[in-house]
C-alpha positions in Angstrom: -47.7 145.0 77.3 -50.4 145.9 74.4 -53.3 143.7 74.1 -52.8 142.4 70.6 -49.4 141.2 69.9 -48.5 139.2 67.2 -46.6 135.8 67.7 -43.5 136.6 66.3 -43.6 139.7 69.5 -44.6 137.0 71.8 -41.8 134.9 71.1 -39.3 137.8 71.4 -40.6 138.9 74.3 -40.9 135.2 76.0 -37.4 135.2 74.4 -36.0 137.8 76.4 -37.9 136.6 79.4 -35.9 133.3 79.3 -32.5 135.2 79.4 -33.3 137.4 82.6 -34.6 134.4 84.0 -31.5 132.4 83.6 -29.5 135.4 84.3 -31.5 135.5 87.7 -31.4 131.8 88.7 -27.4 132.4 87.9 -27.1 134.9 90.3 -29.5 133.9 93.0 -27.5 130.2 93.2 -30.6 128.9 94.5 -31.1 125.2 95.9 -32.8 122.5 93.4 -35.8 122.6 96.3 -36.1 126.3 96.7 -39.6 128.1 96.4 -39.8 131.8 95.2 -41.6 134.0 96.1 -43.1 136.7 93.2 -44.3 139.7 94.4 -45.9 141.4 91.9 -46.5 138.7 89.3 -48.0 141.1 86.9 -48.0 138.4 83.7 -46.5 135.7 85.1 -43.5 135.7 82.8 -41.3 134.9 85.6 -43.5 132.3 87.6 -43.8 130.2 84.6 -40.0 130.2 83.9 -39.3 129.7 87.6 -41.8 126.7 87.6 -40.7 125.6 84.2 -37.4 124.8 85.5 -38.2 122.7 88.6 -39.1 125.5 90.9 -42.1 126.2 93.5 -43.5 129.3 92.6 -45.8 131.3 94.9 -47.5 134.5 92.9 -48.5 137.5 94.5 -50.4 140.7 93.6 -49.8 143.2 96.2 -53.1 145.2 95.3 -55.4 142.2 96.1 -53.0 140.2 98.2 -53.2 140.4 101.9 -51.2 138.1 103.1 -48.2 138.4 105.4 -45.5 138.2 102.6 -46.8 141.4 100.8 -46.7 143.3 104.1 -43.4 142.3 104.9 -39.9 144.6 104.2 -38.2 142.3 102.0 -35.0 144.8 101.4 -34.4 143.9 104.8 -34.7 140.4 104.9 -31.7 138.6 104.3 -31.0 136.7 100.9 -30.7 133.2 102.5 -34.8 133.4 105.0 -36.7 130.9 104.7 -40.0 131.3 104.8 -42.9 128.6 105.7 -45.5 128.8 103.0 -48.6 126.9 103.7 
């Protein structure tokens, strides 16, 4: 995303943001309580509309981030873990 953006681009983009998110909470059918993970939070976009909407978010940069969630394979990991975030 450029620097410098006017509003009405900001409000397209946050636009189109909202969509995939509500496409994504559609077809992840997650639990009121879940918590989601985002690896590779970049902007935040997504956190924000995750939390927004009543969700624990946990952000994650893989560059700078050490923890064990970054290390971890998550195409192997099925859809339903749960993982203890403390």
């Amino acid at each position: 995303m450029k620097d410098n953006i006017s509003e009405q681009e900001l409000s397209d983009f946050l636009g189109l943001a909202r969509v995939d998110g509500l496409l994504a909470l559609e077809e992840l059918n997650l639990s009121d309580k879940a918590t989601i993970l985002d690896i590779g939070t970049g902007a935040g976009i997504s956190a924000v509309f995750f939390a927004q909407n009543g969700y624990q978010v946990v952000t994650s940069e893989p560059e700078t981030d050490d923890s064990e969630y970054v290390k971890m394979d998550w195409k192997q990991m099925p859809r339903d873990t749960v993982l203890k975030i403390s």
